[in-house]
TIKOLDREN-142306 format. One record per residue (C-alpha): residue in one letter; chain; x, y, z. Coordinates in steps of 0.5 Angstrom, whole numbers, plus 500, padded with zeros to 3 digits. Example, Ala and Ser with C-alpha at 12.3 -4.5 7.8 and 13.67 -1.06 7.14 Angstrom:
+-----+-------+-----+-----+-----+
| res | chain |   u |   v |   w |
+-----+-------+-----+-----+-----+
|   A |     A | 525 | 491 | 516 |
|   S |     A | 527 | 498 | 514 |
+-----+-------+-----+-----+-----+
//
This chain:
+-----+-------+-----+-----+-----+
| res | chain |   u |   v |   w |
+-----+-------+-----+-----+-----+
|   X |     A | 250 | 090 | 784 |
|   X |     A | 242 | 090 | 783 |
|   X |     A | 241 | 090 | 790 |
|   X |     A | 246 | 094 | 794 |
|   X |     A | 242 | 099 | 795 |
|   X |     A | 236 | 099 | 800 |
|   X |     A | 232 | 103 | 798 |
|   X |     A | 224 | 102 | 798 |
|   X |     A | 222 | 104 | 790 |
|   X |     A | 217 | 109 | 789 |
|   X |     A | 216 | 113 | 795 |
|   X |     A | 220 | 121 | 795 |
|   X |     A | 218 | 122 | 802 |
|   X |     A | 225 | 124 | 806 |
|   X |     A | 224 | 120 | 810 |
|   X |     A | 224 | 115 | 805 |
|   X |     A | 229 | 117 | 801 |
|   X |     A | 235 | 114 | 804 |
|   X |     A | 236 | 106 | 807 |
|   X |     A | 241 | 110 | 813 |
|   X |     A | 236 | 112 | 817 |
|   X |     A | 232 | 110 | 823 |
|   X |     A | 225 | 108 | 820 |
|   X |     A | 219 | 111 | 823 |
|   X |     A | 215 | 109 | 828 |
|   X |     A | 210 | 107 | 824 |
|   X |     A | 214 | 104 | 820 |
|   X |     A | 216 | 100 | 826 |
|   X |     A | 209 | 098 | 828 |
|   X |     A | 206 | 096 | 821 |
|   X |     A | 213 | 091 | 819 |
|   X |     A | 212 | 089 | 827 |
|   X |     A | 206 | 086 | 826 |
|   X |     A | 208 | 080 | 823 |
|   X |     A | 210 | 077 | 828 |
|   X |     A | 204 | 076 | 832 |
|   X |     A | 203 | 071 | 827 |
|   X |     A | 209 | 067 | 829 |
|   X |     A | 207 | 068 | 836 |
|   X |     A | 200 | 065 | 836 |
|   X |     A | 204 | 059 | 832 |
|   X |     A | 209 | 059 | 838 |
|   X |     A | 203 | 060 | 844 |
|   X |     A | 199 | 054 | 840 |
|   X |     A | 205 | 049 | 841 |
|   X |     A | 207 | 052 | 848 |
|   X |     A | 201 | 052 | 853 |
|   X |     A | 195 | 047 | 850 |
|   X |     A | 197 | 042 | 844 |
|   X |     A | 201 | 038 | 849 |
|   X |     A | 196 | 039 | 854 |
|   X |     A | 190 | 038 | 849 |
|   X |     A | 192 | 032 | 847 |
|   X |     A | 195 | 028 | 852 |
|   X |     A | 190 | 031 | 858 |
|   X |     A | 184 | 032 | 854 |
|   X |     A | 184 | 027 | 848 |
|   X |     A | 188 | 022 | 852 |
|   X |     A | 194 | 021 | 847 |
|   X |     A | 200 | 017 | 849 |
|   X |     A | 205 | 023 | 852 |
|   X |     A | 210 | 020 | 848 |
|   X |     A | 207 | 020 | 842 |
|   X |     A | 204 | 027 | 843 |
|   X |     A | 212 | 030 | 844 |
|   X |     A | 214 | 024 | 837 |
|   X |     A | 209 | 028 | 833 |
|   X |     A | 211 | 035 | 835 |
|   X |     A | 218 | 033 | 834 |
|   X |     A | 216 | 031 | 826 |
|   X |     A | 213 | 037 | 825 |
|   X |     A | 218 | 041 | 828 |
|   X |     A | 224 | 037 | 824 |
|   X |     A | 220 | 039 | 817 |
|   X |     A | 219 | 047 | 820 |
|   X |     A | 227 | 046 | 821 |
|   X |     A | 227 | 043 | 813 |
|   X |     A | 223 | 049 | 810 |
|   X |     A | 226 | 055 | 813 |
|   X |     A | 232 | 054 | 808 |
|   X |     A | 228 | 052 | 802 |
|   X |     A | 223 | 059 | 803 |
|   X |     A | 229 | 062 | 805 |
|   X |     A | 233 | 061 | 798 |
|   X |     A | 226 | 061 | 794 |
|   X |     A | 225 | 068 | 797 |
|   X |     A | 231 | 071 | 795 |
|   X |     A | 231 | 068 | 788 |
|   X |     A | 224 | 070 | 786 |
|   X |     A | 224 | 075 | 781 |
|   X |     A | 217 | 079 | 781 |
|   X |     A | 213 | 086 | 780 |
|   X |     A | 212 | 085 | 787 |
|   X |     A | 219 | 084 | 790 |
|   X |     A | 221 | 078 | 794 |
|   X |     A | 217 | 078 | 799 |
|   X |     A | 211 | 081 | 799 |
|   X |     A | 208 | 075 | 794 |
|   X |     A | 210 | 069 | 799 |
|   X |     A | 206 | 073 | 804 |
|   X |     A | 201 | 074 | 801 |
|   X |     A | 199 | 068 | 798 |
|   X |     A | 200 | 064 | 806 |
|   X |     A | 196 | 068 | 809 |
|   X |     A | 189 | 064 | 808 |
|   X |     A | 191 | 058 | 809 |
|   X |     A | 195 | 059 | 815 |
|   X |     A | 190 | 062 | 820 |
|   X |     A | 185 | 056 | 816 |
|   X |     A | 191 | 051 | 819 |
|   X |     A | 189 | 053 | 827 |
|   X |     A | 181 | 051 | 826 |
|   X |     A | 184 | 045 | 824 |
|   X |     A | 189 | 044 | 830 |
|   X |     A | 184 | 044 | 834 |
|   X |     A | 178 | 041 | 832 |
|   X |     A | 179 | 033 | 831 |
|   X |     A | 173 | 029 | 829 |
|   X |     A | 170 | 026 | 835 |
|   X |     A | 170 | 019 | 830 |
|   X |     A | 178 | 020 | 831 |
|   X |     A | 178 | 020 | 839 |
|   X |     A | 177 | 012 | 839 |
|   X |     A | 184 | 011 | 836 |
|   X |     A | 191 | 013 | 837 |
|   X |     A | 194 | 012 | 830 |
|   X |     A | 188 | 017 | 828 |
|   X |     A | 189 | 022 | 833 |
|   X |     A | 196 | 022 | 832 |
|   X |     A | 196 | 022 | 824 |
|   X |     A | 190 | 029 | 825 |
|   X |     A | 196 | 032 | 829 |
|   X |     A | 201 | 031 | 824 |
|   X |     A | 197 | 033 | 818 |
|   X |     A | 195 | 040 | 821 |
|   X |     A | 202 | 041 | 825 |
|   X |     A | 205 | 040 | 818 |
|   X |     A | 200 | 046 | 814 |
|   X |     A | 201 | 050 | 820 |
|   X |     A | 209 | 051 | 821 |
|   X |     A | 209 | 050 | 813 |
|   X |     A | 204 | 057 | 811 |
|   X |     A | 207 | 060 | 818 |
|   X |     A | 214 | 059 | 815 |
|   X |     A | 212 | 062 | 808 |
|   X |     A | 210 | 068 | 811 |
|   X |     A | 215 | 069 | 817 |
|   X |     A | 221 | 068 | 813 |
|   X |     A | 219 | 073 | 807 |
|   X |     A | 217 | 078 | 813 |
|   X |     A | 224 | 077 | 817 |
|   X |     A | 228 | 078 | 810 |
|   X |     A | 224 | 085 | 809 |
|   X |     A | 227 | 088 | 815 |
|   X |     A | 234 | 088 | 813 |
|   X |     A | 230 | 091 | 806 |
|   X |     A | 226 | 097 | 811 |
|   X |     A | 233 | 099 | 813 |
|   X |     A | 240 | 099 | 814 |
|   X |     A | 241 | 104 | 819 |
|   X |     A | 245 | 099 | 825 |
|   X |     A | 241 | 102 | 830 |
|   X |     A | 234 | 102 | 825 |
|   X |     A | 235 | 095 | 824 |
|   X |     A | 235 | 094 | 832 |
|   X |     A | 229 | 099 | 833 |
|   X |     A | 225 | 095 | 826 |
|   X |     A | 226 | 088 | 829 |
|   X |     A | 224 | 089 | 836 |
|   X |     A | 218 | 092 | 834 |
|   X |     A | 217 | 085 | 831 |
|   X |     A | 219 | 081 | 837 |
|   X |     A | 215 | 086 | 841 |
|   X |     A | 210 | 084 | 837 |
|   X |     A | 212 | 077 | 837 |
|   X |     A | 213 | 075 | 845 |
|   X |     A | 206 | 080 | 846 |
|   X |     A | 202 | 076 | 843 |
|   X |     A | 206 | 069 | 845 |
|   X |     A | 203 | 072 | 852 |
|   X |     A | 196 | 076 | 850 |
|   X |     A | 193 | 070 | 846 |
|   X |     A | 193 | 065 | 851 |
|   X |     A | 192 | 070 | 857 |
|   X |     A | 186 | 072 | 854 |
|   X |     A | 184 | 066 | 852 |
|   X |     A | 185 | 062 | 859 |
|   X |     A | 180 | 068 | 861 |
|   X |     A | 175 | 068 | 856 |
|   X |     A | 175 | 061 | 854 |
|   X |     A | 178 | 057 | 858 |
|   X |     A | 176 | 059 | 865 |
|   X |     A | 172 | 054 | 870 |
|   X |     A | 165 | 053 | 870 |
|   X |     A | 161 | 050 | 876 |
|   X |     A | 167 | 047 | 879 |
|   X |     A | 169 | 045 | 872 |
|   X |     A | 177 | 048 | 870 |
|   X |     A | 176 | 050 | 862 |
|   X |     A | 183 | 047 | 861 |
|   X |     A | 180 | 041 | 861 |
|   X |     A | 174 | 042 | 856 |
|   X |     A | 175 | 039 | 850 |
|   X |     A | 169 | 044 | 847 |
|   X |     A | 174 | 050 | 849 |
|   X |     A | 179 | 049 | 844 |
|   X |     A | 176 | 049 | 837 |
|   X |     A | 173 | 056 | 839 |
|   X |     A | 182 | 058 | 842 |
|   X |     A | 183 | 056 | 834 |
|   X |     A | 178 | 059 | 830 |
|   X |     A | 180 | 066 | 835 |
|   X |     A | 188 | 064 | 833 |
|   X |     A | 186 | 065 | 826 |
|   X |     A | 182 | 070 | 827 |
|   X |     A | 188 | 074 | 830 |
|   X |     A | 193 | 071 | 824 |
|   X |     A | 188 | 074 | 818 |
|   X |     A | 188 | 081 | 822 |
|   X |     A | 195 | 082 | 823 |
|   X |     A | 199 | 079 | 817 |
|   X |     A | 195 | 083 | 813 |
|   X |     A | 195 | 089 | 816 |
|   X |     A | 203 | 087 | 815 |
|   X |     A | 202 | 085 | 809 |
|   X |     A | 199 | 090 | 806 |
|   X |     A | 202 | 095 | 810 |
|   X |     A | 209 | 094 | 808 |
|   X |     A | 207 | 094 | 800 |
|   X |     A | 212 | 101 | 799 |
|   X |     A | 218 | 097 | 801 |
|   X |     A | 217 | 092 | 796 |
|   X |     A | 222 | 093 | 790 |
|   X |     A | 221 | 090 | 783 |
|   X |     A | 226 | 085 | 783 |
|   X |     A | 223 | 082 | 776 |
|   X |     A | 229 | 086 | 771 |
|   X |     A | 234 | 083 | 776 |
|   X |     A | 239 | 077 | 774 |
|   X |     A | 237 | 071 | 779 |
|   X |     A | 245 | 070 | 782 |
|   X |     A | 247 | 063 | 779 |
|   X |     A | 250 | 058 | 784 |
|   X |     A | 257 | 056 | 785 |
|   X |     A | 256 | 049 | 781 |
|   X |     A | 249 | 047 | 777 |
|   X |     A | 244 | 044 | 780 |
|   X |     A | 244 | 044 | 788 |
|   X |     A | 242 | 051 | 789 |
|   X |     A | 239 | 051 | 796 |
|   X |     A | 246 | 046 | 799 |
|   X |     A | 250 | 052 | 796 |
|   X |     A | 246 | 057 | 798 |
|   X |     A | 246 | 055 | 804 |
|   X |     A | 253 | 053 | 805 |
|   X |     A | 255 | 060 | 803 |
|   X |     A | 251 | 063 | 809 |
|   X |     A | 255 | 058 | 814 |
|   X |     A | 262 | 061 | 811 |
|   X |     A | 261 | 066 | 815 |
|   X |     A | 265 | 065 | 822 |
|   X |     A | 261 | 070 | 827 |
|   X |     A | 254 | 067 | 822 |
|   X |     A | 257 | 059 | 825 |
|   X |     A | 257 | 061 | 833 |
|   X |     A | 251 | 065 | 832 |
|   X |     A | 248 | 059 | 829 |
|   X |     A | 251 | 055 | 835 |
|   X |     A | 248 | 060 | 840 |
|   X |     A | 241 | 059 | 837 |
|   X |     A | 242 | 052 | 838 |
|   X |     A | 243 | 052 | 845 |
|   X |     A | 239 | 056 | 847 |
|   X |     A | 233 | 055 | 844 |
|   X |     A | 234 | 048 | 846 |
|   X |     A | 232 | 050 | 853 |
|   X |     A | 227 | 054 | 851 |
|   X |     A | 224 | 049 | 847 |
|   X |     A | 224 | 045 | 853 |
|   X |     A | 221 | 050 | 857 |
|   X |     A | 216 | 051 | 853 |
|   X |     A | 214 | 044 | 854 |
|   X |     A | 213 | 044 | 861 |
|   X |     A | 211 | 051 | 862 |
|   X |     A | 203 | 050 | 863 |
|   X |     A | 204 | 044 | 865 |
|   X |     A | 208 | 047 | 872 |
|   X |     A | 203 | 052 | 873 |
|   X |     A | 198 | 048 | 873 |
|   X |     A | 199 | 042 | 877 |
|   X |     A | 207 | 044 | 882 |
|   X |     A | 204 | 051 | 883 |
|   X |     A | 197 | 050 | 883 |
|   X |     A | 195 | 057 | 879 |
|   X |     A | 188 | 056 | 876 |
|   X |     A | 187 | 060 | 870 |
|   X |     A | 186 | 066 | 871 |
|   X |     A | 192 | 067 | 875 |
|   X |     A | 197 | 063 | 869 |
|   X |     A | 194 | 069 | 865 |
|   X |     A | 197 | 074 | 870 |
|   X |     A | 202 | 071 | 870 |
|   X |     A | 203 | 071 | 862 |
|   X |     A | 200 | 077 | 861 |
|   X |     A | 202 | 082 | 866 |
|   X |     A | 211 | 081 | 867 |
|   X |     A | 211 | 081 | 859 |
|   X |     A | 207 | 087 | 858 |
|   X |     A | 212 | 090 | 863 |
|   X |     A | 218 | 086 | 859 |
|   X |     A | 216 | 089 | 852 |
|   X |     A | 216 | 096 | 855 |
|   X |     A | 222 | 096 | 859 |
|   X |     A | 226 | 093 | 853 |
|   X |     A | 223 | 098 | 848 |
|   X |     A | 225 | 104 | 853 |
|   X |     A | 233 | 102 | 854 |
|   X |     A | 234 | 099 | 847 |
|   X |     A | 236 | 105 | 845 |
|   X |     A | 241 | 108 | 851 |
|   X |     A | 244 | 100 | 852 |
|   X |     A | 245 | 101 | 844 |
|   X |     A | 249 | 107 | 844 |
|   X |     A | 254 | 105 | 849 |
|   X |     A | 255 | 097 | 848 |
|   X |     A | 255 | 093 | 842 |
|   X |     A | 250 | 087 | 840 |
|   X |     A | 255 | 082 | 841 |
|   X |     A | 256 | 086 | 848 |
|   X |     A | 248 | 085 | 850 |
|   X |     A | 248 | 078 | 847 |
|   X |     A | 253 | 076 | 853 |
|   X |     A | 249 | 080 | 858 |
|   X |     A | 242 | 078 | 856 |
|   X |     A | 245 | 070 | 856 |
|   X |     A | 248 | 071 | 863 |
|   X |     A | 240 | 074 | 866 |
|   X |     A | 237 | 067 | 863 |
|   X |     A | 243 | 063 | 867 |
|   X |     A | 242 | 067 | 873 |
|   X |     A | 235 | 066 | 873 |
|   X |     A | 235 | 060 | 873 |
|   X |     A | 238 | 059 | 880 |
|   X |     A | 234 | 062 | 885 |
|   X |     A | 226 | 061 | 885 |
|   X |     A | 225 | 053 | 884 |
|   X |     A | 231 | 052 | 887 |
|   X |     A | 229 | 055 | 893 |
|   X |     A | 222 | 052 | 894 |
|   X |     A | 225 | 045 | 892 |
|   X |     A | 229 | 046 | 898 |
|   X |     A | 223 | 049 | 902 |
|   X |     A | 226 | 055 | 903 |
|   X |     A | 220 | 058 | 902 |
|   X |     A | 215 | 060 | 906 |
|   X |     A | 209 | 055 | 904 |
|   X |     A | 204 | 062 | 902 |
|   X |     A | 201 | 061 | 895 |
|   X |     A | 200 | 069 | 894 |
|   X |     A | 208 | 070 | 895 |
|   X |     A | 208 | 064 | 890 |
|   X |     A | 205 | 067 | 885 |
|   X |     A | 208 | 074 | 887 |
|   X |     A | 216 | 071 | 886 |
|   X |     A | 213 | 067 | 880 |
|   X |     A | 211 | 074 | 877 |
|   X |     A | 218 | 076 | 878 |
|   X |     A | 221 | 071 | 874 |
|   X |     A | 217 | 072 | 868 |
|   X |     A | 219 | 078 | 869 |
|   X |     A | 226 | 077 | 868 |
|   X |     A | 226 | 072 | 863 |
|   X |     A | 222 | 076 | 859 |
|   X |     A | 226 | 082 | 858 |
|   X |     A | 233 | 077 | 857 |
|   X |     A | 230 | 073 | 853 |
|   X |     A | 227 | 079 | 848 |
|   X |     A | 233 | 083 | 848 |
|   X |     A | 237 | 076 | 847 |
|   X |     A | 233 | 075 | 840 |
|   X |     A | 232 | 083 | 839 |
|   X |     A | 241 | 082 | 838 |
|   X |     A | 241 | 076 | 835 |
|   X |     A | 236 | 078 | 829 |
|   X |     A | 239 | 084 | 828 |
|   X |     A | 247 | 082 | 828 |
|   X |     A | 244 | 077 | 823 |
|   X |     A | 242 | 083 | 818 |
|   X |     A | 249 | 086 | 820 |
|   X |     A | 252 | 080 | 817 |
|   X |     A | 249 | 080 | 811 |
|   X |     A | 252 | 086 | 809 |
|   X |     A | 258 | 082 | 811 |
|   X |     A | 256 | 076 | 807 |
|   X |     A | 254 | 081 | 800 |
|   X |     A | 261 | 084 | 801 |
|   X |     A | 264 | 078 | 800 |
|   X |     A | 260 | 074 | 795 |
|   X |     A | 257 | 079 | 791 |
|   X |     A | 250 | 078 | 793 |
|   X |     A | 245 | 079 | 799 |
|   X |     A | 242 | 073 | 802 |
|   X |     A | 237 | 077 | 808 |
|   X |     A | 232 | 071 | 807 |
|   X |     A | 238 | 065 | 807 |
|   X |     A | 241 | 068 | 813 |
|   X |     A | 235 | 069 | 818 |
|   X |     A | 232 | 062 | 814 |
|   X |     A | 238 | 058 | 817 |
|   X |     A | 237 | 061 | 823 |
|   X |     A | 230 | 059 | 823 |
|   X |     A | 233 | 053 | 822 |
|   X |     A | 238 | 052 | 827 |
|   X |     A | 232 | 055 | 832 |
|   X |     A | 226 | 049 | 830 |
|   X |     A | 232 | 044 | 829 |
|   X |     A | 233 | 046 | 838 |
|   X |     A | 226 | 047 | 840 |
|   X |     A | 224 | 040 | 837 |
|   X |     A | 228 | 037 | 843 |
|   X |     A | 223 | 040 | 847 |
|   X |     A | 216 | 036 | 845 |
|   X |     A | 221 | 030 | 845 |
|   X |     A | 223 | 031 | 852 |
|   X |     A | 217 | 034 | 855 |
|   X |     A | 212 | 028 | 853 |
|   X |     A | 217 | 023 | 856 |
|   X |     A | 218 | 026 | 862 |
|   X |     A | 211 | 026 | 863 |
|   X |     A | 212 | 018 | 862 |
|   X |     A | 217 | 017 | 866 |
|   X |     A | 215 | 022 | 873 |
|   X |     A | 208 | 019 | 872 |
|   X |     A | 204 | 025 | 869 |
|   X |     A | 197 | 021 | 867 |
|   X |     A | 191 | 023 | 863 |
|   X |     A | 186 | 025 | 867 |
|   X |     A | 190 | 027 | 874 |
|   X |     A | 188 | 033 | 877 |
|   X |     A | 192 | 039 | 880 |
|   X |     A | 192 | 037 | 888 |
|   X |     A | 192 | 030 | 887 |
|   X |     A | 199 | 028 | 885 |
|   X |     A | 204 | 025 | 889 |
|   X |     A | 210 | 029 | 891 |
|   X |     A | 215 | 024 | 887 |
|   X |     A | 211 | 026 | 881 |
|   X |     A | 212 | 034 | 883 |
|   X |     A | 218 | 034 | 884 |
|   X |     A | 220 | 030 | 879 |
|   X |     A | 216 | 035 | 874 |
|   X |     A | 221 | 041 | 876 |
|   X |     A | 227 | 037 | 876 |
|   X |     A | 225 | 035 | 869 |
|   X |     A | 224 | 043 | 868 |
|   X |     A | 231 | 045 | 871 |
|   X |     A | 235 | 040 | 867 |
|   X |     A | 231 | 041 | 861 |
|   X |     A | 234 | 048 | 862 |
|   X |     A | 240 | 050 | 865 |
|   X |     A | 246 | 046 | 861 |
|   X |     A | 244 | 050 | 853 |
|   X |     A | 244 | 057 | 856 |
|   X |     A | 251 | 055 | 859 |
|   X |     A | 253 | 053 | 853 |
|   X |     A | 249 | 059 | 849 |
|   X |     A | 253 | 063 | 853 |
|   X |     A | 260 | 060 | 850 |
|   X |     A | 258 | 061 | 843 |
|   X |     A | 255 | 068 | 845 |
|   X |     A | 262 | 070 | 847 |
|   X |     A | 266 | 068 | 840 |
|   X |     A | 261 | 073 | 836 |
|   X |     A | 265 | 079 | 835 |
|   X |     A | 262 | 084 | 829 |
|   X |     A | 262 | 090 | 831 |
|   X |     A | 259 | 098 | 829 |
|   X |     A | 265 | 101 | 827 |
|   X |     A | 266 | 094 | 822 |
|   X |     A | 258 | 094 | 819 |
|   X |     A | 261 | 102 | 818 |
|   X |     A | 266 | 100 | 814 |
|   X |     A | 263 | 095 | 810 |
|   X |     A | 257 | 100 | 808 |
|   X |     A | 262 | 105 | 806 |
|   X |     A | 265 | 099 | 801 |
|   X |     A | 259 | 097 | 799 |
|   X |     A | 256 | 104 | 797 |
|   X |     A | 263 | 106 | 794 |
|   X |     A | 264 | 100 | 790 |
|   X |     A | 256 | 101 | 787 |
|   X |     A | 258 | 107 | 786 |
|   X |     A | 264 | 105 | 782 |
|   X |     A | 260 | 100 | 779 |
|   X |     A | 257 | 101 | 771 |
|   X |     A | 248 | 104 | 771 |
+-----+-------+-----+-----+-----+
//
């Protein structure tokens, strides 16, 4: 029962001095941190590395989307591994803080080499496509190891219901911020155009987007890191929970967490829709640029300004929405603004519906973002935190908690789905004709419209499908209420 009680070891201060309390804004702002190391990984994979290396180095579109989706099935295999390991590990620094740590060098080291392929690879698929997965493979691998670690710390900061909201939308603030701001600043600084030329398309540009990517990961995942010490609980005197049957520790880790009903949907919801988003992302850069012709400054408004403006609006109504609905509640709510999302902008101008005016364009393309920014934000916010309430479920039942395996098959269920994304992205840009080398302005309207309608299919029938699996999750608060106050009494009742 070593790990009942979440309290951060050797810090008396009364804010401090107790699981159940909302952490403080500090708190929320250092632990947040960590997660813009996540989103510069994200922001890699969704707006330049289909672009870099089928528009720029020339590498077969399909190919290009193989690759990223063997990467992403290995990123979706770890996260259960690190997952397991971390909440195992027995050390003086706890069961976080070391994984963290020790990924940090090497992870930012991995954007270098992302983007800055040799030019002696440049004459050859086969070598171009063996660089990107190398290095797709060192970056997901050290990105796991320290995201995995720093979501299962959260459930350590706080047991608090609402804390655990407050403590994990500051990291996803953190996360869908600097998902935007890294490719927004970017496209103003490095890839803006220069002598008629569009700085998207300069392959010199790009080792200069990695070297700012791992600059911006050492920064903040040390700031977390380090940040966050005093919640590292020594677990090096803890027994190590033995496994149901010798052996096979991770499968029967795993398989515990997945005896959890409510932990099963919401698997199934993650699932789907990260198998829209994943798509979406795919085709998101490649949309703007060549369907509604925005050059780059205008991409980096639109990625910029809805999502500051989404952040601040979910940070605002968190807690009122909070207080008089359950998380499950807002999990459905936010599902259902995703679908609704769907059906006006680019059915509309697909129609012809409306007026052919490139600043109304982009003005309804700034609501758009909007909307799907604050759904999708409070969407993950609500799943996070209802997995952290499971775990107080999960320890009940079994005895043990397993923070880490819970978010690290989530993790999984989520890279599993978004590796549907590469895969359909790079071969509807075979089938609609997408080449290297074609320009925005030039294309043909066939290739146009099938470019959006690959983006609505790709999007649409997984947040149909994540709304059916939303509404079979039903853990509530007077539920994790109880559950605490059994597992309070029973670590009472239980010998020092």
């Amino acid at each position: 029962m070593g790990d009942t009680l979440l309290l951060p070891l050797g810090n008396t201060d009364s804010e401090h001095a107790s699981g159940n309390v909302m952490p403080p804004l500090s708190t929320r702002l250092i632990y947040g941190a960590g997660g813009a190391v996540y989103a510069v990984k994200e922001a890699a994979y969704t707006m330049f590395i289909l672009l870099f290396y089928t528009q720029v180095l020339g590498l077969n579109g399909t190919l290009t989307g193989l690759i990223v989706a063997l990467s992403l099935i290995w990123d979706a295999v770890s996260d259960p591994l690190v997952g397991t390991l971390s909440d195992r590990l027995r050390s003086k620094h706890g069961r976080r803080h070391p994984y963290m740590a020790l990924s940090i060098v090497p992870l930012g080291l991995g954007f270098i080499g992302l983007f800055s392929p040799p030019d002696a690879l440049l004459g050859s698929d086969a070598l171009l496509a063996a660089w990107l997965l190398f290095w797709s493979l060192w970056v997901r691998t050290f990105v796991t190891t320290f995201s995995i670690p720093h979501l299962a710390l959260s459930a350590e900061i706080t047991n608090d219901y609402q804390g655990r909201s407050q403590i994990l939308g500051a990291r996803l603030a953190y996360m869908f911020l600097f998902s935007v701001l890294i490719p927004a600043v970017a496209l103003t600084l490095i890839f803006q155009s220069s002598g008629g030329d569009d700085g998207r398309f300069v392959q010199g540009n790009y080792p200069i987007y990695g070297a700012f990517s791992c600059a911006v990961c050492w920064l903040l995942a040390s700031i977390t890191t380090f940040g966050t010490r005093r919640y590292a609980r020594p677990s090096h005197t803890q027994p190590i929970p033995p496994p149901r049957h010798a052996g096979n520790t991770l499968t029967q880790d795993l398989l515990r967490t997945l005896g959890n009903r409510s932990f099963r949907y919401l698997i199934g919801f993650e699932l789907s829709v990260m198998a829209s988003f994943g798509a979406i992302s795919a085709l998101n850069m490649l949309v703007w640029t060549y369907y509604w012709e925005f050059d780059a400054k205008e991409v980096s408004i639109i990625l910029s300004l809805p999502s500051l403006l989404a952040v601040a609006l979910v940070m605002l109504s968190l807690r009122p929405l909070g207080r008089h609905l359950e998380k499950y509640q807002l999990l459905q709510l936010s599902t259902v603004g995703l679908i609704l999302n769907c059906l006006w902008l680019y059915p509309l101008h697909i129609l012809g519906l409306l007026p052919d005016n490139g600043e109304l364009w982009f003005a309804l393309n700034l609501v758009f973002m909007l909307i799907f920014m604050y759904c999708f934000l409070m969407r993950g916010i609500q799943a996070q935190s209802i997995i952290a309430d499971l775990s107080d479920e999960h320890e009940w039942d079994h005895g043990m908690r397993q923070e880490a395996g819970f978010f690290a098959a989530s993790n999984f269920a989520q890279k599993f789905a978004t590796v549907f994304g590469p895969l359909y992205g790079g071969l509807a840009l075979d089938l609609i004709g997408l080449e290297s080398g074609m320009l925005p302005g030039s294309l043909d309207d066939s290739i146009l419209d099938g470019l959006v309608i690959a983006f609505g299919l790709g999007s649409l029938p997984g947040m149909l499908l994540a709304l059916l699996f939303s509404t079979r999750i039903t853990i509530s608060r007077a539920r994790v209420a109880d559950l605490q106050r059994m597992l309070g009494e029973r670590a009472a009742a239980s010998p020092p």
